[in-house]
C-alpha atoms as a printed R data frame, in Angstrom:
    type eleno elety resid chain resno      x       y       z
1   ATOM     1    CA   UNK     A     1 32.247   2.503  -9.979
2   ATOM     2    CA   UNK     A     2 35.229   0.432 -11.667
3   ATOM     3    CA   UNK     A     3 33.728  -2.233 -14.046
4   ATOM     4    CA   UNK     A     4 36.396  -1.488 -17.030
5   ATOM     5    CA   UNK     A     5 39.996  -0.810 -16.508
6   ATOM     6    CA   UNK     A     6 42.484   0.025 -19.291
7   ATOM     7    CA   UNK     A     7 45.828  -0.345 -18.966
8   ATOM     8    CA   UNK     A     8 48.606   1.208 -21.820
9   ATOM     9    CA   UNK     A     9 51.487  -0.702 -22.755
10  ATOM    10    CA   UNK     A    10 54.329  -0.078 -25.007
11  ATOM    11    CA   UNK     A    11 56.286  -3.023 -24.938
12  ATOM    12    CA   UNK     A    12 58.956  -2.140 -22.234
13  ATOM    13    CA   UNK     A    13 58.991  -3.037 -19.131
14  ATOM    14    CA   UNK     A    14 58.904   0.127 -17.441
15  ATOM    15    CA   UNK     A    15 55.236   0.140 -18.894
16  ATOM    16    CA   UNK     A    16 54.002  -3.171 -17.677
17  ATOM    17    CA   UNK     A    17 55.372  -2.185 -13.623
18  ATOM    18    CA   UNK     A    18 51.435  -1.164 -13.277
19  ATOM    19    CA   UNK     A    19 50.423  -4.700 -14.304
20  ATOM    20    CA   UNK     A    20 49.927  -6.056 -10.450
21  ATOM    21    CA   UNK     A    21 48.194  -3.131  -9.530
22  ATOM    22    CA   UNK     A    22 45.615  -3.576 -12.226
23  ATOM    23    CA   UNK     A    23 45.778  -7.627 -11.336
24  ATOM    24    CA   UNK     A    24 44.829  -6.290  -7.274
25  ATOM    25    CA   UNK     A    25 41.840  -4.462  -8.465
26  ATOM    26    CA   UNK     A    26 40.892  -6.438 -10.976
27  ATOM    27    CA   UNK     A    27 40.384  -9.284  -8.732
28  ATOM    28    CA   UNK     A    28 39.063  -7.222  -5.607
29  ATOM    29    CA   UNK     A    29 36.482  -5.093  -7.357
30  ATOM    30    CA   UNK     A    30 35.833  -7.805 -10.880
31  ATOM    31    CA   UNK     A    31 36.517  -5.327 -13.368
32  ATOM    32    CA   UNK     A    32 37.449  -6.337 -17.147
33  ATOM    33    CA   UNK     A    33 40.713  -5.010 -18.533
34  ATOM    34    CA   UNK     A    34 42.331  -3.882 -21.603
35  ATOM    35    CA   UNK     A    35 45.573  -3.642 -21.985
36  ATOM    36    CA   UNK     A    36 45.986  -1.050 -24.875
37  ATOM    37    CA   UNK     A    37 49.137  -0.998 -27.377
38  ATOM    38    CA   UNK     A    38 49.625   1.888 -29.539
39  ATOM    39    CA   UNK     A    39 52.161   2.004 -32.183
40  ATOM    40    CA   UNK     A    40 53.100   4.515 -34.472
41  ATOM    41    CA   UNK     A    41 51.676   3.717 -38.587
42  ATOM    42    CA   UNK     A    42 55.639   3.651 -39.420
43  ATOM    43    CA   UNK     A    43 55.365   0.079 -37.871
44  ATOM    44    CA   UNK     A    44 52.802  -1.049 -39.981
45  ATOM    45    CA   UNK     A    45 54.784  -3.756 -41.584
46  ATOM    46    CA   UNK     A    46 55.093  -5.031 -37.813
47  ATOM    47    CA   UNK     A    47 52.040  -4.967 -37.201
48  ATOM    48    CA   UNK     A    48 51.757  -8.926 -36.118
49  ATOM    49    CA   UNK     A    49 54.781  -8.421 -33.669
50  ATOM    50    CA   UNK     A    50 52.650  -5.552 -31.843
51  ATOM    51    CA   UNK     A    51 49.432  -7.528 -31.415
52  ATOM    52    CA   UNK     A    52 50.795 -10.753 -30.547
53  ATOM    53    CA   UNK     A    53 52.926  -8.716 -27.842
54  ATOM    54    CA   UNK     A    54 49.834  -7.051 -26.616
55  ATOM    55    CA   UNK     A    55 47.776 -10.586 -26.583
56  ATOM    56    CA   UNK     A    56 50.481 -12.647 -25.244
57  ATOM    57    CA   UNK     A    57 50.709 -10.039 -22.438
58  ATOM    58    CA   UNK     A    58 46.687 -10.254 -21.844
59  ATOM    59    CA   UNK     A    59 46.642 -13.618 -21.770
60  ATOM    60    CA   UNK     A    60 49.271 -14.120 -19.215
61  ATOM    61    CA   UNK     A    61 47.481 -11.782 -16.756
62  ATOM    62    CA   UNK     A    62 44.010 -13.387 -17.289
63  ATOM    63    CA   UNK     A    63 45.810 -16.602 -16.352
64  ATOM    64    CA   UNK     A    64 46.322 -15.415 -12.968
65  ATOM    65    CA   UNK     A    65 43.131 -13.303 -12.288
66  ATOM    66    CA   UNK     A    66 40.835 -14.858  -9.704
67  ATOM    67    CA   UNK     A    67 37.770 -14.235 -11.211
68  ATOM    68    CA   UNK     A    68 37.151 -16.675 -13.797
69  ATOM    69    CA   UNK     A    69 33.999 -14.343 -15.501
70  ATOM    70    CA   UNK     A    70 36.508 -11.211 -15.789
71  ATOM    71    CA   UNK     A    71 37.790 -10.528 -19.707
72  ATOM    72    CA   UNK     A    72 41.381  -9.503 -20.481
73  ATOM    73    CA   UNK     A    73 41.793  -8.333 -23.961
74  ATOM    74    CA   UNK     A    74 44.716  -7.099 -25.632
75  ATOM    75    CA   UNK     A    75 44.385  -4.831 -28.180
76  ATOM    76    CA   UNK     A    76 47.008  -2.825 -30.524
77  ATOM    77    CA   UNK     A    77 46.602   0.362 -32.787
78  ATOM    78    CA   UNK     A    78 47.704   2.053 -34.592
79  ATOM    79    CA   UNK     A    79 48.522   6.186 -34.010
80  ATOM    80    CA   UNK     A    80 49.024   8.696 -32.096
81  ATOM    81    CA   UNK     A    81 49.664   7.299 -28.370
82  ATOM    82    CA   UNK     A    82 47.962  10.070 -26.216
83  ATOM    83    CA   UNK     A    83 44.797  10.468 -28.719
84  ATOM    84    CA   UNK     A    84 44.191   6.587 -28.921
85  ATOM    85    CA   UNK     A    85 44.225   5.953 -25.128
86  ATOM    86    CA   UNK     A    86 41.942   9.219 -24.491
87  ATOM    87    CA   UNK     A    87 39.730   8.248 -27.232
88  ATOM    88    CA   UNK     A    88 39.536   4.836 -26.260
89  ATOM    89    CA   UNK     A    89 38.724   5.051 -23.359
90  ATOM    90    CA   UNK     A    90 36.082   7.433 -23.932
91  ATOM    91    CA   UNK     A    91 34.833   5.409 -26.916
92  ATOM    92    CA   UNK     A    92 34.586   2.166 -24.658
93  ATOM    93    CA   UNK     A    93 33.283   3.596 -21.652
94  ATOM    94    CA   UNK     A    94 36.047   3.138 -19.187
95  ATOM    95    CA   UNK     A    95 36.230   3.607 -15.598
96  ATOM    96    CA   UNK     A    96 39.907   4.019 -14.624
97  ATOM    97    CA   UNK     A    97 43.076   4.355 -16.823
98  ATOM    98    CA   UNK     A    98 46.308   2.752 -15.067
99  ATOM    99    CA   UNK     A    99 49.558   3.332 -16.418
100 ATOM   100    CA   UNK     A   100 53.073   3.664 -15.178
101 ATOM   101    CA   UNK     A   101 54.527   6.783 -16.802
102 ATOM   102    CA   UNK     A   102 58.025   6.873 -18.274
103 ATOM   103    CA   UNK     A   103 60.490   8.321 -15.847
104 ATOM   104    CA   UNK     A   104 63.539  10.207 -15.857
105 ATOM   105    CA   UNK     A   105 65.132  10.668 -13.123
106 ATOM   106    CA   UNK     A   106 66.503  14.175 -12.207
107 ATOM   107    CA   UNK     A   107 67.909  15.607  -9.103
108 ATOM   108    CA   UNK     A   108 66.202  13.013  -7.089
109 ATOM   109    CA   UNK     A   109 62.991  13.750  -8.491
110 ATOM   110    CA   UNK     A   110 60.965  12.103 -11.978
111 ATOM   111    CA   UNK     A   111 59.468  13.548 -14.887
112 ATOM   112    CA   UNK     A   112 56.246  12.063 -16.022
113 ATOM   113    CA   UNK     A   113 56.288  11.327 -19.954
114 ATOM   114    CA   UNK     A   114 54.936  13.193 -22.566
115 ATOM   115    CA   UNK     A   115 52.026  10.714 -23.157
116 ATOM   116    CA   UNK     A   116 51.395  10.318 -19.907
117 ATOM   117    CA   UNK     A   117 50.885  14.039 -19.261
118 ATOM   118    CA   UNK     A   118 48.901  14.626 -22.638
119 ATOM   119    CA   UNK     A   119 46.628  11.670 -21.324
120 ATOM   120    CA   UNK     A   120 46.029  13.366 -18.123
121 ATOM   121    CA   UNK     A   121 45.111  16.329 -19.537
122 ATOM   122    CA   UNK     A   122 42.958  14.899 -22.167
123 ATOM   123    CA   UNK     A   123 40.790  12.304 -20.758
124 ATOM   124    CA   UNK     A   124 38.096  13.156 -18.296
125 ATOM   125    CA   UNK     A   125 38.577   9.531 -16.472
126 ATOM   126    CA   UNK     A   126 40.343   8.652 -13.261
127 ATOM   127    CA   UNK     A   127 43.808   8.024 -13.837
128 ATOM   128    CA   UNK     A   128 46.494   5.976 -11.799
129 ATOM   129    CA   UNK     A   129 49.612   6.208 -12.458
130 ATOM   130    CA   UNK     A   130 52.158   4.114 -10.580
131 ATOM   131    CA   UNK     A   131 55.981   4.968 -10.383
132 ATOM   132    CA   UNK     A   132 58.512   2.752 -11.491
133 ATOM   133    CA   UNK     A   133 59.957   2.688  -8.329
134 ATOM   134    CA   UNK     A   134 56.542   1.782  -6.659
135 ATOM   135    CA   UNK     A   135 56.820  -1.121  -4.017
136 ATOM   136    CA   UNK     A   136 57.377  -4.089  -6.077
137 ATOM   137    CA   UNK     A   137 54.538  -6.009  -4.498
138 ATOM   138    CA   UNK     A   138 52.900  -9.656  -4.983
139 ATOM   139    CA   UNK     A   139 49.335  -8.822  -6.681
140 ATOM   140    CA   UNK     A   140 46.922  -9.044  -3.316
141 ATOM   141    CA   UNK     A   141 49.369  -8.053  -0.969
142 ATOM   142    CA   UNK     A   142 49.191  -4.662   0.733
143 ATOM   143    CA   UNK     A   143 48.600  -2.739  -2.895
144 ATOM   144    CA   UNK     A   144 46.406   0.217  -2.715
145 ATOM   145    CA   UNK     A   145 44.610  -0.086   0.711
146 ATOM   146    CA   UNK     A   146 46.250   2.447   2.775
147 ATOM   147    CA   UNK     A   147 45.158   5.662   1.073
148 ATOM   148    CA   UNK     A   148 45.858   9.518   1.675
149 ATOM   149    CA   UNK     A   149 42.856  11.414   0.327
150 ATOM   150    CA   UNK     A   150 44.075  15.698   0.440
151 ATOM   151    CA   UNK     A   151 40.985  17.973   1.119
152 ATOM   152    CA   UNK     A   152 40.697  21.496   0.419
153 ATOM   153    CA   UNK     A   153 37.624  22.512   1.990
154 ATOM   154    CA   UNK     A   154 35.727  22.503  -1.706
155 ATOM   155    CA   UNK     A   155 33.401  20.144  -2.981
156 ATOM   156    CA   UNK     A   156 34.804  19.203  -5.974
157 ATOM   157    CA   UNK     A   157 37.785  17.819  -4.135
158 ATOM   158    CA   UNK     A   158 35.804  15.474  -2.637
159 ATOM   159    CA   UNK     A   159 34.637  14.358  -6.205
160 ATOM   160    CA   UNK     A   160 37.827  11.163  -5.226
161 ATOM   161    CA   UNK     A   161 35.789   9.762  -2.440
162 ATOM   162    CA   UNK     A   162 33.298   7.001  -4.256
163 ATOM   163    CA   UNK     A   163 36.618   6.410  -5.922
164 ATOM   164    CA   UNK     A   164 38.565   5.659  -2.856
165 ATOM   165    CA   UNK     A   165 35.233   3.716  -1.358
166 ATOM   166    CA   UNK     A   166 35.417   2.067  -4.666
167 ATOM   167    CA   UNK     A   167 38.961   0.506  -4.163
168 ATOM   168    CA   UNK     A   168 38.616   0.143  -0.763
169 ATOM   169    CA   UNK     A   169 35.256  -1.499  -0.181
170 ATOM   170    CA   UNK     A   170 35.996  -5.656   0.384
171 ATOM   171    CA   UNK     A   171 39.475  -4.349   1.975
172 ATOM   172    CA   UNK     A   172 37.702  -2.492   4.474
173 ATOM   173    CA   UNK     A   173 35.495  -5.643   5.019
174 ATOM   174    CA   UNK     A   174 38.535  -7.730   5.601
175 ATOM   175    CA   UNK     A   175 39.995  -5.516   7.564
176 ATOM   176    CA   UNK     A   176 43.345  -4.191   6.186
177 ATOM   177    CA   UNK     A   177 42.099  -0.819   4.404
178 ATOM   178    CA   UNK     A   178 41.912   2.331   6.214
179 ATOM   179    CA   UNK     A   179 42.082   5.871   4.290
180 ATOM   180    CA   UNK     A   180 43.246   9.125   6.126
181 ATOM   181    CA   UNK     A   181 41.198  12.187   5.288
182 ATOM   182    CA   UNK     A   182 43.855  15.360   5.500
183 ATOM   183    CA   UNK     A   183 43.999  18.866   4.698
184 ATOM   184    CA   UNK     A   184 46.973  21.468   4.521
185 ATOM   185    CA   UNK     A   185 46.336  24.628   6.109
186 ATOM   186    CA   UNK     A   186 49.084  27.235   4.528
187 ATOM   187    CA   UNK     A   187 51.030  29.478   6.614
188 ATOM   188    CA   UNK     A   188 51.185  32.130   5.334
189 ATOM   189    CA   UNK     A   189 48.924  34.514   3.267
190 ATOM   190    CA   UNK     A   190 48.894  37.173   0.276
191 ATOM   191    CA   UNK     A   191 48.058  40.327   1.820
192 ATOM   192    CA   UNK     A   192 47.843  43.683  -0.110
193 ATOM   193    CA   UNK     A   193 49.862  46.429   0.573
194 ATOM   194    CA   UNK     A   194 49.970  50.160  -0.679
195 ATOM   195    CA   UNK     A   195 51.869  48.919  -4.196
196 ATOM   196    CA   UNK     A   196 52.218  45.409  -4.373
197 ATOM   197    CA   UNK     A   197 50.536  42.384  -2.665
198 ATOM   198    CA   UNK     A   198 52.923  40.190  -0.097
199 ATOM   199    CA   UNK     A   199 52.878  37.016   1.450
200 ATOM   200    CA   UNK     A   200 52.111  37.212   5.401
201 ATOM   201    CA   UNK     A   201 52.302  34.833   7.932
202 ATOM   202    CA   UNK     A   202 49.348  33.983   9.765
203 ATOM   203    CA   UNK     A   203 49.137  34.625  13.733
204 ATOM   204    CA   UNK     A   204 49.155  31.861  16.091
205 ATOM   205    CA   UNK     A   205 45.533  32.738  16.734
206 ATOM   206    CA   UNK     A   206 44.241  32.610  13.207
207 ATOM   207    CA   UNK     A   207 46.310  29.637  12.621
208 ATOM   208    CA   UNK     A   208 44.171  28.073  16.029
209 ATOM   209    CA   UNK     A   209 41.137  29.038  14.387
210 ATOM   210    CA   UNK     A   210 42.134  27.585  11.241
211 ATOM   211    CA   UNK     A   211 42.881  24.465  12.372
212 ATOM   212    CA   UNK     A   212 39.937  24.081  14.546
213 ATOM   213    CA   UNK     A   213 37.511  24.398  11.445
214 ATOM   214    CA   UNK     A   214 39.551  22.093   9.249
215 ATOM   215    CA   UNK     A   215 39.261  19.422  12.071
216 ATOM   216    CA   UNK     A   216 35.717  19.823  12.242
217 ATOM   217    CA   UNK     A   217 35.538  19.625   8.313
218 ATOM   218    CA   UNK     A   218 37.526  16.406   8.080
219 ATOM   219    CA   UNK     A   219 35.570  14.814  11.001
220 ATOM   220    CA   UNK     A   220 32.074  15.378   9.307
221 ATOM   221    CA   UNK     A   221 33.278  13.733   6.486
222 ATOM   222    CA   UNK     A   222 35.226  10.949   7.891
223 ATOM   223    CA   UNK     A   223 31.501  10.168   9.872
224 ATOM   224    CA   UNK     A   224 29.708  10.139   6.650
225 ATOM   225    CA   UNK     A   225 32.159   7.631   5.768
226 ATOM   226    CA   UNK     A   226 32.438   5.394   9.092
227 ATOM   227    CA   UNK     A   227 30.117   2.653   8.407
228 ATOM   228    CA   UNK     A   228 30.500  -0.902   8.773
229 ATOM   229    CA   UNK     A   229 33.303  -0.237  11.497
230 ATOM   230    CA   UNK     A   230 35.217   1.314   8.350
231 ATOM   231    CA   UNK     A   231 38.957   2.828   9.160
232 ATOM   232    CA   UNK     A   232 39.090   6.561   8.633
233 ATOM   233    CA   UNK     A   233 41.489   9.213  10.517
234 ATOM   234    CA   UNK     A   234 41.622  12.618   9.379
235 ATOM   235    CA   UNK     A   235 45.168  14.865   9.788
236 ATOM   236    CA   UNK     A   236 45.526  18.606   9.891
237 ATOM   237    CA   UNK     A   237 48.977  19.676   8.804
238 ATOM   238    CA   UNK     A   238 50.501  23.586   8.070
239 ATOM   239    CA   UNK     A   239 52.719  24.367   5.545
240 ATOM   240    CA   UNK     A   240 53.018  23.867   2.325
241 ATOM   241    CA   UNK     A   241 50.607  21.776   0.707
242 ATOM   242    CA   UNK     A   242 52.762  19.378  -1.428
243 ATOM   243    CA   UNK     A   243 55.393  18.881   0.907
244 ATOM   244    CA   UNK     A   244 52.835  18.344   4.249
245 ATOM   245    CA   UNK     A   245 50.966  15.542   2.073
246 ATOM   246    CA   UNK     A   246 54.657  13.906   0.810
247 ATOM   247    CA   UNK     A   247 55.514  13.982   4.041
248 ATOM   248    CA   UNK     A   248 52.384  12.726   5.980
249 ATOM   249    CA   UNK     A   249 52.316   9.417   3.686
250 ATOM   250    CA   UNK     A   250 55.882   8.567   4.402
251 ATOM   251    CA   UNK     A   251 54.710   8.723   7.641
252 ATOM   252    CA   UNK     A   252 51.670   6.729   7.509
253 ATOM   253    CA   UNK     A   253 52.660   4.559   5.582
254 ATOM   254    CA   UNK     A   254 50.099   4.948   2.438
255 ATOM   255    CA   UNK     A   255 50.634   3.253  -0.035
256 ATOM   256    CA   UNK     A   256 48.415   5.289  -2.588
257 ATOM   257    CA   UNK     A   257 47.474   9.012  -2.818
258 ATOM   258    CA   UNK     A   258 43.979   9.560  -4.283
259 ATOM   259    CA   UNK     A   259 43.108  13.404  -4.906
260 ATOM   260    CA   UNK     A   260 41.243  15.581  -7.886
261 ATOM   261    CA   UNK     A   261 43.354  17.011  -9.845
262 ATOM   262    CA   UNK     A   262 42.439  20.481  -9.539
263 ATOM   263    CA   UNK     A   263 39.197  21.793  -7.445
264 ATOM   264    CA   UNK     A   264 39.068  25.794  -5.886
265 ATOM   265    CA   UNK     A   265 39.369  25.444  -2.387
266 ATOM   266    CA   UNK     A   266 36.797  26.672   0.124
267 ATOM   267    CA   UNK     A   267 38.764  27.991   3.529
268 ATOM   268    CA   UNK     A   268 42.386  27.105   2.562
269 ATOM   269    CA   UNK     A   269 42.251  29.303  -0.802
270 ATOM   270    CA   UNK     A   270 44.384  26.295  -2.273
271 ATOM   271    CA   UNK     A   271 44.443  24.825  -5.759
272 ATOM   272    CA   UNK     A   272 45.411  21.166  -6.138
273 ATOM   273    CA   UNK     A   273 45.927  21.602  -9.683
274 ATOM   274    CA   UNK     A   274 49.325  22.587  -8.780
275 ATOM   275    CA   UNK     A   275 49.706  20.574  -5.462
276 ATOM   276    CA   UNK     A   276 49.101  17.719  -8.062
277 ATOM   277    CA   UNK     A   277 51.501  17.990 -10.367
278 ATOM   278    CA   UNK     A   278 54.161  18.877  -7.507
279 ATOM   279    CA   UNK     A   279 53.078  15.169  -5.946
280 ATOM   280    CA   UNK     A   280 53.348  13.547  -9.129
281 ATOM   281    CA   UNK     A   281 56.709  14.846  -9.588
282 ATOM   282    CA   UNK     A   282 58.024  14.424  -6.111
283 ATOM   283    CA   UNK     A   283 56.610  11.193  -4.704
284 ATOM   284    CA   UNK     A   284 56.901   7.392  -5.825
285 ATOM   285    CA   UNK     A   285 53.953   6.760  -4.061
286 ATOM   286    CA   UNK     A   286 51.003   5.621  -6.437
287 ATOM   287    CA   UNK     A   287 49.174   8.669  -7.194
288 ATOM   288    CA   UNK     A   288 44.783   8.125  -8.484
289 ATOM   289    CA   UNK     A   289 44.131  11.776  -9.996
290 ATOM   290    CA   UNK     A   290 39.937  12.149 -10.291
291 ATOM   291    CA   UNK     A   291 39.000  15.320 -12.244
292 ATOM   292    CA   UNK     A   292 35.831  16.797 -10.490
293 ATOM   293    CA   UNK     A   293 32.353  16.915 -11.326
294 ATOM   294    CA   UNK     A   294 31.605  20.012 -13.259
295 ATOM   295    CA   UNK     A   295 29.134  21.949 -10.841
């Protein structure tokens, strides 16, 4: 599922924060990396500076990567940032793009870069982006094995969970990875009325109902997924949808969120397009985004 990772880099080192998290699953899953620099033509005349950055950088993380048969290459080109990653890793077949997005920071909150976004919204590969304030962890040491997975009830939000099995699979071997299955039930509804439609709260008894059926949801999935004494809890929150799943891995403690970007929900009537970008703009936690399967 992850044989080829690529990893931007721009030569600051707000970019190179996601280097230990592509070192961690690198080493636990044995997948080759890139680590991609793209400058603008302007810089032509510099062009030695940019690939000796980029090879230096590769050759320092292959240094400390377990695996002795795993490749590092650096590579730099020139262009347009957003295009060259998307098209590269189309081009070169790659499983997973990891990159820590430039940040502002902004009431409390942090905007994702313009490449960043563009590259999201390009590429049709799994992307995770990790925060510059991301727990500055050792490579190896409690990185991506305690992972939130939102569900909306729809199948192509479950399109994240070979992804998720993917990351986690010697973790939950050894031991330390467990991934809670969740899904927000909203409370409150659109309702029409004689000229306009209005939001309406749900009644305690719907809300039972509701919760009842996303518990049973969660818990056939999280049996599929219990093998090999595997860790998997499921969580039924209401409210709203960002905010519940913020909130519910503060308080578990994950240290990544893995969801599809954007999926039409079955019984919740949510979209995590939206949710998604909220997240991503509201949470430091690592965030894997997994575009769904086209059905």
């Amino acid at each position: 599922m992850i044989g080829r990772i690529l990893a931007p880099v721009d030569g600051c080192a707000r970019a190179e924060v996601v280097l230990p998290y592509v070192e961690e699953l690198s080493n636990r899953v044995g997948a080759h990396v890139t680590l991609l620099h793209v400058f603008p033509p302007t810089l032509h005349e510099q062009r030695e500076a940019h690939v000796q950055y980029v090879e230096t950088l590769a050759s320092r993380l292959q240094a400390r990567l377990r695996h002795s048969r795993v490749q590092v290459d650096g590579i730099a080109i020139e262009g347009k940032p957003n295009r060259e990653i998307a098209d590269y890793a189309a081009r070169e077949d790659i499983d997973l793009i990891a990159a820590s997005p430039h940040s502002q920071r902004s009431h409390g909150h942090w905007t994702v870069g313009r490449t960043a976004d563009k590259v999201i919204r390009e590429t049709s590969k799994p992307v995770l982006l990790v925060h510059l304030e991301a727990p500055a962890t050792a490579a190896g040491k409690d990185l991506l094995n305690r992972i939130l997975v939102p569900l909306d009830g729809s199948r192509a939000s479950r399109d994240v969970l070979p992804h998720v099995e993917a990351i986690l699979d010697k973790e939950w071997l050894s031991g330390s990875g467990i991934v809670w299955l969740m899904h927000v039930i909203p409370s409150d509804h659109y309702a029409t009325g004689p000229l306009i439609a209005k939001r309406v709260p749900y009644s305690s008894s719907e809300l039972d109902v509701m919760r009842l059926q996303a518990s049973r949801y969660l818990e056939e999935i999280a049996r599929r997924l219990r093998i090999d004494e595997r860790r998997i809890e499921t969580r039924v929150a209401t409210g709203d949808t960002a905010t519940m799943i913020i909130q519910a891995s503060a308080e578990v403690g994950a240290n990544l969120i893995a969801m599809t970007t954007h999926g039409h929900s079955g019984f919740s009537r949510l979209f995590l397009g939206s949710v998604a970008d909220r997240i991503l703009h509201r949470s430091t936690i690592p965030l894997l985004l997994v575009k769904p399967v086209a059905y």
